[in-house]
C-alpha positions in Angstrom: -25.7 -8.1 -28.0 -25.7 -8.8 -24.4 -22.7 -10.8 -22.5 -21.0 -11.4 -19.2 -17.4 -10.9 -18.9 -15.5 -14.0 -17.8 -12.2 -11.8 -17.3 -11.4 -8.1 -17.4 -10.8 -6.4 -20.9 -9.9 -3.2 -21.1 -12.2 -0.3 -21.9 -15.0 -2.5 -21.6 -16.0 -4.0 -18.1 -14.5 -6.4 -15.2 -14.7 -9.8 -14.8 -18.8 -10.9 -14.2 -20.1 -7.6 -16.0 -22.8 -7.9 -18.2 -22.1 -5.7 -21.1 -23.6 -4.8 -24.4 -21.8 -4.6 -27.1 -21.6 -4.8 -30.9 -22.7 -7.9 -32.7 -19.9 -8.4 -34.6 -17.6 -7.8 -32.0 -18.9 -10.3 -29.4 -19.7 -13.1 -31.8 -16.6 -12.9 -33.6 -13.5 -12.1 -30.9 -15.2 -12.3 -27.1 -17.2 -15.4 -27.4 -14.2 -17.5 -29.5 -11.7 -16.1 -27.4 -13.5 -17.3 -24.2 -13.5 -13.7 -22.6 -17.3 -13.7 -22.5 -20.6 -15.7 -22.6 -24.2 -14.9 -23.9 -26.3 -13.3 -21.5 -28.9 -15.0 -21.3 -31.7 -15.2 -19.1 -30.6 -18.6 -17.0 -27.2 -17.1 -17.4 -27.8 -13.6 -15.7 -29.6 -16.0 -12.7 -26.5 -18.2 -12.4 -24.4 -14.7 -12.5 -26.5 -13.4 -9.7 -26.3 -16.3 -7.2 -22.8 -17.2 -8.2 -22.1 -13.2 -7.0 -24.4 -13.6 -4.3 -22.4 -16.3 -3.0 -19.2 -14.8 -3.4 -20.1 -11.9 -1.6 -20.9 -13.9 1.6 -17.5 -15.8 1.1 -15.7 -12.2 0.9 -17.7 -11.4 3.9 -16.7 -14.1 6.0 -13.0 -14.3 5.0 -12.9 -10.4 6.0 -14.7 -10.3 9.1 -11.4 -13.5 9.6 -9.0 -11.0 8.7 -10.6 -8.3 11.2 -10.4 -10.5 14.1 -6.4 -11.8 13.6 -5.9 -8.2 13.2 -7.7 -7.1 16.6 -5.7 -10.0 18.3 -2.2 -8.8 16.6 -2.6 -5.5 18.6 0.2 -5.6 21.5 2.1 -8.2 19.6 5.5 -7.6 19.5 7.9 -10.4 18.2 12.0 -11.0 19.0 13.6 -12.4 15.7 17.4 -13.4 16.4 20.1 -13.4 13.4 24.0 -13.8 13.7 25.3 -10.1 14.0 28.6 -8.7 13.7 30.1 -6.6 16.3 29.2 -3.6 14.5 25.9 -4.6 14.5 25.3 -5.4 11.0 23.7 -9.1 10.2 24.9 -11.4 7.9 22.3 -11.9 5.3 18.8 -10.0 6.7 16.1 -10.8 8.3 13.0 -12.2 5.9 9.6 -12.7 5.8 9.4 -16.4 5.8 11.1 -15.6 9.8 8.7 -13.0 10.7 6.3 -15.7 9.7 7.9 -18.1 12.0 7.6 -16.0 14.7 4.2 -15.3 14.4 3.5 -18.8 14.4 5.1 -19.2 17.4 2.7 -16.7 19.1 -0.1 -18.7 17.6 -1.0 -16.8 14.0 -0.9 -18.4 10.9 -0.3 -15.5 8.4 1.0 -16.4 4.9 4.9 -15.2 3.9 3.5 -13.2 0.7 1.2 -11.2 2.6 4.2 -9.8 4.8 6.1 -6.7 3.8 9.1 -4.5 5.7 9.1 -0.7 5.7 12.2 -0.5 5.7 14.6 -3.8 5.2 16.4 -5.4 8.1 19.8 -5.5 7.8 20.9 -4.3 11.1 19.9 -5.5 14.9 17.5 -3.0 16.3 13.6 -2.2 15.6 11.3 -2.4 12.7 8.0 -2.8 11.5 6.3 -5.7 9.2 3.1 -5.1 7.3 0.8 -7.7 7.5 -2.0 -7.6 4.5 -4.6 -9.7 5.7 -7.0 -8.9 3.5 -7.4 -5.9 0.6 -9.2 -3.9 2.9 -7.2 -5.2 6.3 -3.9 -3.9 6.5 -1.6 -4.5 10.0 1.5 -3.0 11.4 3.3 -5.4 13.8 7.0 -4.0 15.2 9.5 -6.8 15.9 12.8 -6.5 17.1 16.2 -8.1 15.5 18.4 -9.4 18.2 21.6 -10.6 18.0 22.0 -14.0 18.6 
């Protein structure tokens, strides 16, 4: 019995697979349980455009992704936080600033798609990670100043 995957299961296939497997098996957990759907013929031509299209979406959001990236290069961003003498700041520095910041220079880059190497707690230098995409990965430096 043929089917297509509507999420992943494990040990079996990803979400949008067409799989075969045992009659039983299909018609009496995957199909009731909503993890799969007959393949049939008009199904497997929906699959393909729906993939088709998906595809160019991915595409296009990427080649997005590629271009922030190329403009990031150079970008260095000056994030202040109250500091005692020692240098030490009260609190640290998060992403929802560093997303601030880069709004401020003109990028919109979501908060959960920032990450630290290391987290700021003192003034001085560090490094964000922006993840743009899976495949598009960014290191910007910013600097914690006292203010």
């Amino acid at each position: 019995m043929e089917l297509i995957l509507k999420q992943d299961i494990k040990n079996l296939g990803e979400k949008d697979d067409v799989v075969t497997v045992k009659a039983g098996y299909g018609r009496n957990y995957l199909i009731p349980q909503g993890f799969a759907a007959m393949a049939t013929i008009s199904a497997k031509k929906v699959l393909a455009e729906n993939l088709k299209q998906a595809a160019f979406k991915q595409d296009k959001i990427k080649k997005d992704a590629e271009a922030i990236a190329s403009r990031l290069e150079g970008v260095k961003l000056s994030i202040g936080a109250k500091a005692g003498e020692s240098g030490k700041i009260f609190g640290s520095v998060n992403t929802i600033q560093v997303a601030d910041a880069l709004k401020k220079e003109g990028f919109e880059v979501d908060r959960r798609r920032i990450t630290f190497e290391t987290e700021p707690k003192f003034v001085g230098e560090y490094i964000a990670n922006l993840n743009l995409h899976k495949e598009v990965k960014v290191q910007v430096p910013f600097e914690v100043v006292a203010e």
